[in-house]
One Martini backbone bead per residue (centre of mass of N, CA, C, O) as a GRO file, in nm:
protein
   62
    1UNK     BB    1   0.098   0.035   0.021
    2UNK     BB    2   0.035   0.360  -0.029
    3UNK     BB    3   0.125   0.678   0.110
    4UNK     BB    4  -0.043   1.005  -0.004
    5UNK     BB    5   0.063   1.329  -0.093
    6UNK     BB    6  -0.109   1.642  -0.102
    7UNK     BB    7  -0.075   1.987  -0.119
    8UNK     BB    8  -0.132   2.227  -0.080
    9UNK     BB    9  -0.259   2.383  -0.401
   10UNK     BB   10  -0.271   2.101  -0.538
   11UNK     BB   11  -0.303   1.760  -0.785
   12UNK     BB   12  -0.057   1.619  -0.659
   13UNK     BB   13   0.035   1.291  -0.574
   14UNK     BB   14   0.255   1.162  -0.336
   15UNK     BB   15   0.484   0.911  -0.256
   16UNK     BB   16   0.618   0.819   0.081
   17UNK     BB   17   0.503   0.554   0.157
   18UNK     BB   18   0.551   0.239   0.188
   19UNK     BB   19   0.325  -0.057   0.316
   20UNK     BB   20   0.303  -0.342   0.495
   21UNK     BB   21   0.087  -0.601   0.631
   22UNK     BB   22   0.014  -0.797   0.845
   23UNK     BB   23  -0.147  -1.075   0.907
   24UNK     BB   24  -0.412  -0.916   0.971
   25UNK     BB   25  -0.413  -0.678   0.722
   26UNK     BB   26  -0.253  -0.401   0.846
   27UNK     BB   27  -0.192  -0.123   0.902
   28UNK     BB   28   0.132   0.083   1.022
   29UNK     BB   29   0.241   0.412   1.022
   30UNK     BB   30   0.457   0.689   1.018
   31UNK     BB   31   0.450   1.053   1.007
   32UNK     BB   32   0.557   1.411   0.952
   33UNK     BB   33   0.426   1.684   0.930
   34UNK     BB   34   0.488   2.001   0.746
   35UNK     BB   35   0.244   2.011   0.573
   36UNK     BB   36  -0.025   2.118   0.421
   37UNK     BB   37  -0.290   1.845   0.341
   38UNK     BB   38  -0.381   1.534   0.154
   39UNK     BB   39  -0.408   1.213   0.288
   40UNK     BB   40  -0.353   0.849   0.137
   41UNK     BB   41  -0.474   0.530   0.027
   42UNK     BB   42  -0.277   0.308  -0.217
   43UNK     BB   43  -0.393   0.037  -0.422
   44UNK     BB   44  -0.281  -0.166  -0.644
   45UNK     BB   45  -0.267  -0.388  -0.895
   46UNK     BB   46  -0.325  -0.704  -0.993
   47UNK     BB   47  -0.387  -1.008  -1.150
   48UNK     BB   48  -0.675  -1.034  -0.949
   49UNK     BB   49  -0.701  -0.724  -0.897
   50UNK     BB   50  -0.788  -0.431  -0.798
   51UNK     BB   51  -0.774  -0.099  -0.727
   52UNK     BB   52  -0.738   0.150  -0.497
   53UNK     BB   53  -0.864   0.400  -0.286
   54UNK     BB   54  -0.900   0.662  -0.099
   55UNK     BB   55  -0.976   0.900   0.072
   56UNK     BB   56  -0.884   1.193   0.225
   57UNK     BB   57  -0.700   1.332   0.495
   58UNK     BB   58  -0.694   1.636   0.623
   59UNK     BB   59  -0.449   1.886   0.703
   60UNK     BB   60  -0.262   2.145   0.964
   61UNK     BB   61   0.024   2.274   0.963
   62UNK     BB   62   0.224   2.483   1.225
   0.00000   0.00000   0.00000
């Protein structure tokens, strides 16, 4: 899973950090917010699977 930030102001996002899955499924990283914009997680596609997109949830770093 890539997890994906576009900044304020912008149309483009960009992977920050991959991330894989844990036994159970879930994922679990940290990042440090330096910039306001919008995180999202998104996942590619396979020979089996569609790909995903979240939705993104906005922050505003201080």
């Amino acid at each position: 899973m890539a997890l994906q930030f576009k900044r304020s102001g912008t149309s483009t996002y960009t992977t920050v950090k991959t991330v894989t899955t844990d036994s159970a499924g879930k994922l679990r990283t940290t990042v440090t917010a330096s910039a306001s914009g919008t995180w999202r997680w998104k996942a590619a596609s396979t020979f089996t699977t569609s790909g995903a997109t979240a939705y993104g949830d906005s922050v505003t770093a201080k």
